[in-house]
N, C-alpha and C positions, 0 to 999 in steps of 0.2 A: 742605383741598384736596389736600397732600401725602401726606396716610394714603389717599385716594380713588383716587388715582393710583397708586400703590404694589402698592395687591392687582389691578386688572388687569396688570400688568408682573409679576408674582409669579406670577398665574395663566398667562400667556404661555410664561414662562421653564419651567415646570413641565410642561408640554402639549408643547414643542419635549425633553425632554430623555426621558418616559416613553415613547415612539416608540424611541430611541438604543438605553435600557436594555432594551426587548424587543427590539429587534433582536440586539441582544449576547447576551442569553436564548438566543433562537432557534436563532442559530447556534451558541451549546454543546451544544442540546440535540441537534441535529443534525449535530454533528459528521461528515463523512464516515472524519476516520481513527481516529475511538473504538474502543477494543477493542469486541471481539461478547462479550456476556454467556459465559461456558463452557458448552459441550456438555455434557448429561447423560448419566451413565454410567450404564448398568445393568450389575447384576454376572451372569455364566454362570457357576454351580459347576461343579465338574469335579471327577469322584470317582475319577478314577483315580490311583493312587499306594500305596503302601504304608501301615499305620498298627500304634501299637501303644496297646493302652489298658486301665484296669480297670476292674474290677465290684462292684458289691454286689446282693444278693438274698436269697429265700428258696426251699428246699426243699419239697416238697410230698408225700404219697400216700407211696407205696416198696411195700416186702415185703409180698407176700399174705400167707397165712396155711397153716400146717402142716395140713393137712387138718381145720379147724376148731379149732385150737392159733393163738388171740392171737399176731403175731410181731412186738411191737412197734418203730418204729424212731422214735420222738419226731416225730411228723406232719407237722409246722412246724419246720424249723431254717434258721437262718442260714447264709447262705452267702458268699465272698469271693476274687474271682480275679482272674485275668490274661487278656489278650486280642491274639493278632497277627496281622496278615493282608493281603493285596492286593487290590485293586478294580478293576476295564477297564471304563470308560463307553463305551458304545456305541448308534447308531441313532438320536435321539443320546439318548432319554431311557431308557436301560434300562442297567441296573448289573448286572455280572456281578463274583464273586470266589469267593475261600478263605481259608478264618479256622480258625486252632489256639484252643483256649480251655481251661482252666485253672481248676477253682473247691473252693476248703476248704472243707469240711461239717464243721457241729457233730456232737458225739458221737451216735450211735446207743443206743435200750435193747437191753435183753432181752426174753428167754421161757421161762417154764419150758416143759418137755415131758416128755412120761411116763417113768415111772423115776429120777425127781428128778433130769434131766438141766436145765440153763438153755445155751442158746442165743445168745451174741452176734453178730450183724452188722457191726460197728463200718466204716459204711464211711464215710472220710475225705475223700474228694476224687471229684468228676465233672472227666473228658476227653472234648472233641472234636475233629475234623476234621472239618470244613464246605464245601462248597462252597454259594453262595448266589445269588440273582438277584436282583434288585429294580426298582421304577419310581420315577424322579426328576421333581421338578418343583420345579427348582431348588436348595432348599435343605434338602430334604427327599426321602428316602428310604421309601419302603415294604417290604420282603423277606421272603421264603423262604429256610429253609437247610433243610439233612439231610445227614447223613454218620453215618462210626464215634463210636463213642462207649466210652470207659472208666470201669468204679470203680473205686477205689483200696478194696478190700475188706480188712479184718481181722477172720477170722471167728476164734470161740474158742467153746469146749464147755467145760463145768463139771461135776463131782456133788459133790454135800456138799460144795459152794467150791474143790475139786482138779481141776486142767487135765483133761479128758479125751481121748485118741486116739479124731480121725474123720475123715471120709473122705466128700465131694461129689460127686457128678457131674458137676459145674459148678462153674467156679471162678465164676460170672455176673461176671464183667467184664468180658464184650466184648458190646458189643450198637451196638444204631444210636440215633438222636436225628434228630427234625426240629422243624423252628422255625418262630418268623415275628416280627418285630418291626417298628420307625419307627427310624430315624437323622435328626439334624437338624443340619445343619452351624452352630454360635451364634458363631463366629469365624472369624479364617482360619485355615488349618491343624488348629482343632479341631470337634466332632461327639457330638455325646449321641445317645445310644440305650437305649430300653427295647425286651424280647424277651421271648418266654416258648417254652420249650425243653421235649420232652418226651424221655427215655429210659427204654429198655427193653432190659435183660439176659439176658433170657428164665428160663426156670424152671432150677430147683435141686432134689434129693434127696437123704438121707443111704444112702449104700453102707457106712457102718459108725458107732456101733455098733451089732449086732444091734436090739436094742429100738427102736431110731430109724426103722426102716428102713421098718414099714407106717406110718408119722407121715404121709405125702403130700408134698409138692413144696411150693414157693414161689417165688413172680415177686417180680421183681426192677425197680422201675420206679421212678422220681422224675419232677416235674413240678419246673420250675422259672420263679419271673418275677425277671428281672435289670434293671438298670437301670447304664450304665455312660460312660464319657467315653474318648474315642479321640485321640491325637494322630497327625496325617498329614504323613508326608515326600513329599517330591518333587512338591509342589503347586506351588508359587514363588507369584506373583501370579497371583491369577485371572481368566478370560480373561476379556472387557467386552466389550461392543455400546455406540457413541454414537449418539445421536437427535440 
């Protein structure tokens, strides 16, 4: 009779006390003075600031040809530079600057030409000055550049393997360049970019010596695709919107 009596009193006691514990529940769950979960931050880049950064790539195309004289300049070469420049976001998703840029070229060949004369080029390094525009959408970058452009030329004449005196119309290193590449910003303060650049020196002829002189002209032009990483001052923390 005591075991009979026992589990209703047990069931009683159990029934008065599951009421308590959800009410206890309740009120934690609904706390009125519980923190509010954190606001979500979304980040706004902002490309204005100064940066400086380098590159690696490859050379393309170059020197025409002597009026049907092969001018060879090894078609494909490596190339490796430097990079600096300022940015002003503006409107607000359009990116305006100027960028100096900096890039070493592998060696250049030669060419024979008539009169057992050979022909070096050896040009060493492309220079720019850019001014550029671009469209952002956030962390990402699309652009245009164009500006001056320089080679670092080392031309040299041969016969029978002995230096020869001559004489250009054109030193071709000074010409223009226009561009267009993607920037992405993958950290704070830093920014990957691939670009592809083209330059043009314009044409060249020899004014001496004699023999060389009806040979014809040659252009002077390199394509180039670069691929490079930028670091940015004067960013600080970047500006946020909370939802």
């Amino acid at each position: 009779m005591k075991k009979f009596l026992f589990a209703p009193v047990a069931l009683v006691a159990l029934g008065a006390t599951v009421p308590a514990l959800a009410a206890d529940l309740g009120a934690r769950t609904y706390n009125p003075y519980a923190k509010a979960p954190p606001a979500y931050v979304a980040p706004i880049y902002n490309w204005t600031g100064f940066y400086v950064g380098g590159h690696v790539g490859g050379a393309f195309g170059g020197n025409d040809n002597f009026g049907g004289f092969g001018l060879s300049n090894n078609d494909s070469r490596l190339l490796g530079g430097v990079q600096a420049g300022a940015d002003y976001q503006f409107a607000p998703s359009w990116v305006a600057g100027i960028e100096g840029q900096y890039s070493w070229l592998g060696n250049n060949g030669s060419t024979a030409l008539p009169g057992g004369y050979f022909y070096n080029n050896n040009q060493r390094a492309l220079a720019s000055v850019t001014g550029r525009i671009g469209y952002t959408w956030g962390a990402g970058l699309l652009y245009v550049k164009g500006g001056y452009a320089y080679s670092d030329n080392n031309d040299s004449l041969t016969l029978g393997g002995v230096p020869a005196a001559f004489a250009l119309d054109s030193g071709h290193s000074n010409g223009y360049t226009v561009g267009a590449g993607v920037e992405y910003m993958f950290a704070p303060s830093w920014s990957a970019k691939v670009e592809y650049q083209y330059y043009d020196f314009g044409r060249s002829r020899f004014t001496a010596p004699t023999p060389l002189i009806p040979v014809g002209s040659f252009l002077t032009e390199d394509q180039t695709v670069k691929a490079g990483v930028n670091y940015r001052f004067n960013w600080g923390s970047p500006l946020v919107a909370r939802y």
